[in-house]
C-alpha positions, 0 to 999 in steps of 0.5 A, a space after each residue: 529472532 535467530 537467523 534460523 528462525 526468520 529463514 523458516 519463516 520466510 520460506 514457509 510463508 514463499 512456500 504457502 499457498 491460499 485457496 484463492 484465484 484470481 478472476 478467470 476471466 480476467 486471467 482469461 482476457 491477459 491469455 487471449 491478449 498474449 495469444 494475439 500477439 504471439 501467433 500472427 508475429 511467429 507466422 510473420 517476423 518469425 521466432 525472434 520477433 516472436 519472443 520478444 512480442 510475447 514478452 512484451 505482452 506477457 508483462 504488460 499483462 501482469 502489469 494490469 494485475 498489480 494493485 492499482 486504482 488507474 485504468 488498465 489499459 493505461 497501465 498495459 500501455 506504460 508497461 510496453 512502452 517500457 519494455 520496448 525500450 528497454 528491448 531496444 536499448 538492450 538490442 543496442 548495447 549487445 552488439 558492443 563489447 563490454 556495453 551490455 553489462 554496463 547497460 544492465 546496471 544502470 537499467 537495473 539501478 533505475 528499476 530499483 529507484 522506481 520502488 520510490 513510486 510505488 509497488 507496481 512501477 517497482 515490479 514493471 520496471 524489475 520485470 523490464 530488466 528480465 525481458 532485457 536478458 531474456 529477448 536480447 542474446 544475439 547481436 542484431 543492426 540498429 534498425 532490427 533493434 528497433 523492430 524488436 523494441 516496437 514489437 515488445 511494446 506491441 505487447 502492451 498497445 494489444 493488452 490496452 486494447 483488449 482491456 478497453 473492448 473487453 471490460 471486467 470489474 472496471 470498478 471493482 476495485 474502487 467498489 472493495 476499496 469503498 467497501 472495506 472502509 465502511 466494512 472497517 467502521 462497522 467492526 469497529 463500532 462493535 470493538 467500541 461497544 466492549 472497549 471504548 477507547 479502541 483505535 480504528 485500521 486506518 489502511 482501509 481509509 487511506 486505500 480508500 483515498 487512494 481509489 477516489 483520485 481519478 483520472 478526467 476519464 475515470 471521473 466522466 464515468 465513475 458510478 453515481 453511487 460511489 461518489 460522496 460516500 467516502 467524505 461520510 465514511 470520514 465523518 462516521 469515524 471520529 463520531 464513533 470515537 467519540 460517543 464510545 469514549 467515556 470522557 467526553 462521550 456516554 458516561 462508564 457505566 450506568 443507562 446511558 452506556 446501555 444505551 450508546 451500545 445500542 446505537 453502536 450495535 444497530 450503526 454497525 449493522 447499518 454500515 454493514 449494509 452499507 458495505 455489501 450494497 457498495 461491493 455488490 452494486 445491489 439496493 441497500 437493504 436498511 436493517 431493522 436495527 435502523 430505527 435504532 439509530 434515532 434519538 426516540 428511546 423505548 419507554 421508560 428508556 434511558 437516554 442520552 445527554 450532552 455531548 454523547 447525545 450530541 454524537 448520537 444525532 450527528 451520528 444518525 444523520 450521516 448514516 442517513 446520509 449514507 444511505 440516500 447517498 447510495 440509493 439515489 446515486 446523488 453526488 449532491 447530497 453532500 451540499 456543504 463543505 465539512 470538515 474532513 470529508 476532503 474534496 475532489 480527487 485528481 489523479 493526472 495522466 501517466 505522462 503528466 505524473 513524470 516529472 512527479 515521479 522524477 521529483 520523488 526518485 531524486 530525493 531517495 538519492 542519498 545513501 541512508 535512503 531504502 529505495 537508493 540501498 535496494 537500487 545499488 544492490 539491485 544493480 550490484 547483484 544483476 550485474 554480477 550474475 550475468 558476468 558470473 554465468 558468463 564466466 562459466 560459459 553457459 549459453 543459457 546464462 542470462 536465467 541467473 541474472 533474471 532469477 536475482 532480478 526477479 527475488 530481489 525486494 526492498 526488505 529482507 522478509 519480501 526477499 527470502 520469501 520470494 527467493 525460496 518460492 522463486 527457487 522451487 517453483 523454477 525447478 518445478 516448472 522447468 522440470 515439468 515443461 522439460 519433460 513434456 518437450 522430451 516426450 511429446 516433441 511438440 513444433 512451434 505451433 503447439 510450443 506456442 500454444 502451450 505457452 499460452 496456456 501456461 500464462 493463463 495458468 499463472 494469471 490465474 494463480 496470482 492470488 495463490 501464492 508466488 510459487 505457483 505463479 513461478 511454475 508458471 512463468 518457468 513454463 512459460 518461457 521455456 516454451 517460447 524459448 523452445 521455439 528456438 534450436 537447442 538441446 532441451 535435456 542440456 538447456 534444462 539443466 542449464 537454467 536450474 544451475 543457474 537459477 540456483 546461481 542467481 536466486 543465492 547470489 541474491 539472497 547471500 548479498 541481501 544477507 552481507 549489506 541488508 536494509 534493516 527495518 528495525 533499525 529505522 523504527 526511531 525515524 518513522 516513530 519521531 515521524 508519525 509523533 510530529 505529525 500527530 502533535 501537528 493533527 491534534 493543534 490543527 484539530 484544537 486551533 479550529 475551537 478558538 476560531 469556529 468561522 475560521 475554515 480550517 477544513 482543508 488544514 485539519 484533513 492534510 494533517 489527518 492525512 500526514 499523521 495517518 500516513 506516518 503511522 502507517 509507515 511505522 506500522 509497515 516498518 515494525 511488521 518488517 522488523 518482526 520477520 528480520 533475524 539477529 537484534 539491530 538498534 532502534 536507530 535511536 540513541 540509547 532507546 531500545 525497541 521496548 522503548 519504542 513499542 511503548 512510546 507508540 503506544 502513547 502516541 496512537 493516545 494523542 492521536 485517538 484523543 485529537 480525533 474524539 475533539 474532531 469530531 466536536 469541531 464546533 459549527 460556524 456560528 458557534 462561540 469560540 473557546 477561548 485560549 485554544 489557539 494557545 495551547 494549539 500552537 504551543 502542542 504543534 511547537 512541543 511535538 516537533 521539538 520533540 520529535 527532533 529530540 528523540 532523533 538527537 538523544 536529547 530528553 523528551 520533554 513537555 513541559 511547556 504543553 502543561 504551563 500552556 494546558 494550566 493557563 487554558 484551564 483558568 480562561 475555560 474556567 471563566 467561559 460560559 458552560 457548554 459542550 464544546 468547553 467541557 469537551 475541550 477542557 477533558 480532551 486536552 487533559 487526555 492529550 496530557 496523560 498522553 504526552 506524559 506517557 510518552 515522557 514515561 516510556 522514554 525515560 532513561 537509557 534502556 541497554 539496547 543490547 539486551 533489548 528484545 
């Protein structure tokens, strides 16, 4: 993609605006939380006080309307406490010449490594370096320091507060999350019914464990009907799989595919149910597509055998589950542990996540490492802004660096998107706030007021777009800011030069030292490889042994292959976006070369979960030989994975000595299900892997690369 191309794209997406809002009342609620702030701290402390107490409680609100299956108010409370520090150290090192820039990028280098942690620490821990510059421009005494920092986090203890004695949606969430994963099953029983060898989104899967970790108070509170649905859900997946697939399920063609489409059709009616009474909290409403679930077929009808009837069976059974599960609201009706279903979920206290968190941002410590790149050019491009619109002398200089804080993001789609977004919606809503107070000549009270509603205004506009959120943000601090003596007229040009300053200082140096996402594709493709070969031995190890319990090692590596691939997945949707043509990061490999080898890895990856879902019962005969051919998949994916990292040749030559052997003892095995699913299974994992030698064969001109 050309520069000009990616930069048009980019700015049409910062530019779009959905027709969605966020929840009134819960923009309402962060509204009136400001406003409790605001008022009584300007009729007490006075406007300097005042500024810094409805920062506080302006970010600790948006903290609560990011992603996040925590508890609001813990996030509201975290979020203040980060802001008052920063205030007060900020309050600190501006009565010291020459400290406060120093200050600035050592916050704003911390705030770039908490992107390690996830997107909402990475988004409070950026907006704490713009209230930083915004409430800290006189120099004040150590002890009003201290004032200003507490009433910052005031903010945040106020927004927690009026979170806890005003719920809305506290489940909401966790409900959508669960929701969307059986909602995801039911679509792709119906893709299964025309293409049997579909893959499934794994994103509503892993978003969905990401809400079933709770917290102690979250698990004594949980609705009775979320739990245990998400284990089924696991369940469901691979039993899909494997009834569609023809090698190890219902025959290509013939009654018995006529009848596995059946059964498809009416499961993913079932789990559409399934998922509207999850969102809704309402009764399930079985359709009458559900006795079709059941092994009865009409008369003269065809029906299903072995391992497809196998699937089938087990197949009604969880959906039936399902649905008792959600009536009755029984967390016990999961009685035994399974296979994949995962156990409890907890999720630790912000406080006891620290040194966690520390432990993750120290291994992003290493100049190759994303989050450390994005960290050091935060720093850089703060830093050089503020001295930039000091050096011009503009009273009103710290919009520069807020504007470069606030558009700076990890990858280069995120960055432009919202640097042209940023750009226009400032201009926008400092023009138009400018004009009101121009016109209208409002006082303190009513600049207050204004405020509010403006942050209402840009809580609600969230889910819109970040262009319209902007305008109101622009609003927003130029009202509270107004409450302070200055030319209104003058400010205002003030702040669009500068934020003109800052939003090109930060889109020209993400331009100079970028962060290339498709220069990382090989590392993440050798990543999820390693972690699927890993899967698929732990799913065939589990054949040799069936009294063995390997649960828990077959979902961790479900879980690591998932999360790769996942990873890959991102990081390609990056690398569309980004202009020019960067390596793949692999010697001699083009981005061709990539998209074919992840396309046989996903085959190794679909093929290990038709195996799981026939992982044998406790007291079934093993099948011998599995563990072999396991361990040596394992040791051949990950000298693999290796391999394409180093240039060396990829090549799995040892899998087929150890399949040919596996073929001779299953030979002499009693017949049964599990050794046919077992012999066909593994043949699939050959194709797969000799795909994969295929698509990264030879030595592609990378240069000539699409």
């Amino acid at each position: 993609m050309s520069w000009f191309a990616a930069l048009r794209d980019t700015a049409r997406t910062g530019l779009t605006l959905d027709r969605a809002l966020t929840d009134p009342k819960r923009a309402l609620r962060g509204a009136v939380a400001v406003a409790l702030v605001l008022f009584p701290t300007l009729a007490l402390g006075g406007v300097a006080l005042a500024t810094s107490a409805a920062m506080g409680a302006f970010i600790a609100g948006t903290a609560t309307f990011q992603r996040s299956f925590r508890p609001r108010a813990s996030l509201a409370v975290a979020a203040g406490a980060g802001l008052g520090i920063s205030t007060f150290l900020g309050y600190l090192a501006a009565g010291v010449p020459g400290l406060f820039p120093v200050l600035l990028a050592v916050w704003a280098f911390g705030a770039g490594l908490a992107w390690a942690i996830g997107p909402t620490a990475g988004v409070v821990a950026t907006n704490t370096v713009s209230v930083m510059l915004i409430v800290v421009q006189l120099p004040v005494s150590a002890a009003a320091a201290l004032g200003h920092g507490l009433v910052a986090a005031l903010g945040g203890v106020v927004q927690a507060v009026v979170i806890t004695l005003w719920p809305i949606g506290s489940w909401s969430a966790q409900r959508d999350a669960l929701a969307d994963t059986y909602a995801e099953l039911a679509d792709y029983a119906r893709r299964l019914r025309q293409d049997p060898t579909a893959h499934v989104d794994p994103a509503p899967f892993m978003t969905a464990r990401y809400a079933a970790a709770l917290t102690p108070w979250q698990d004594r509170h949980r609705p009775a009907e979320l739990r245990g649905l998400r284990g089924l859900a696991e369940r469901i997946r691979p039993t899909l799989a494997a009834l569609a697939d023809p090698k190890v399920g219902a025959p290509e063609e013939g009654p018995e595919r006529d009848r596995a489409r059946e059964v498809l059709a009416a499961a993913a009616e079932v789990m559409d149910a399934l998922a509207r009474a999850v969102r809704t909290g309402d009764p399930v409403r079985l359709p009458r597509s559900a006795p079709t679930l059941t092994l009865v077929p009409p008369d003269e009808g065809p029906r299903l055998q072995g391992a497809a009837r196998r699937s089938a069976r087990r197949l009604g059974g969880l959906l039936r589950k399902a649905a008792d599960t959600l009536e009755r609201g029984d967390a016990d009706t999961i009685t035994t542990p399974v296979v994949g279903a995962g156990g409890a979920l907890h999720r630790p206290s912000i406080l006891r996540m620290l040194p966690v968190a520390l432990r993750t941002v120290r291994r992003q410590l290493r100049p190759r490492s994303a989050i450390f790149q994005h960290a050091v050019r935060l720093a850089g491009v703060v830093t050089v802004a503020y001295l930039l619109a000091r050096l011009v002398g503009f009273h009103h200089g710290y919009w520069a660096p807020m504007t470069a804080a606030m558009v700076m993001r990890p990858d280069f789609a995120q960055t432009y998107s919202r640097g042209v977004a940023r750009l226009a919606g400032t201009v926008v809503g400092v023009a138009v706030s400018t004009l009101v107070v121009q016109l209208t000549h409002p006082g303190q009270w009513v600049l207050a007021a204004l405020a509010v509603l403006c942050i209402g205004g840009s809580y609600l506009a969230f889910r819109t777009g970040y262009a319209l959120t902007t305008v109101g943000i622009s609003t927003y601090v130029v009202f509270l800011l107004g409450l302070q003596a200055g030319n209104p007229l003058t400010t205002a040009f003030e702040r669009v030069g500068l934020t003109l300053l800052g939003g090109s200082v930060a889109l020209v140096t993400y331009a100079l030292f970028p962060t290339w996402q498709t220069a990382r594709l090989g590392e993440r493709l050798a990543e999820w490889l390693a972690a699927a070969g890993r899967y698929a031995a732990a799913v065939i190890a589990g054949y040799e042994d069936p009294a063995a319990p390997r649960g828990r090692a077959v979902r961790a590596a479900l879980l690591d292959s998932r999360e790769a691939r996942s990873e890959l997945l991102q990081a390609m949707q990056r690398a569309d976006a980004e202009p020019g043509r960067h390596a793949s990061g692999l010697p001699g490999v083009s981005r061709r070369q990539v998209d074919r080898a992840r396309a046989a890895v996903g085959h190794l990856g679909r093929v290990a979960v038709l195996l799981e879902a026939h992982l044998p019962a406790a007291d079934a005969d093993p099948v011998p030989g599995t563990a072999e051919y396991a361990e040596e998949l394992r040791l051949a994916t990950a000298l693999a994975a290796a391999a394409l990292l180093t240039g060396q040749p990829v090549e799995f030559g040892g899998v087929r000595e150890a399949q040919a052997r596996l073929e001779e003892r299953l030979a002499q095995a009693p017949a049964g299900v599990q050794r046919d699913v077992v012999r066909a299974g593994t043949r699939l994992l050959g194709q797969a892997l000799k795909d994969l030698e295929r698509a990264l064969r030879g030595r592609e001109d990378v240069r000539g690369a699409p």
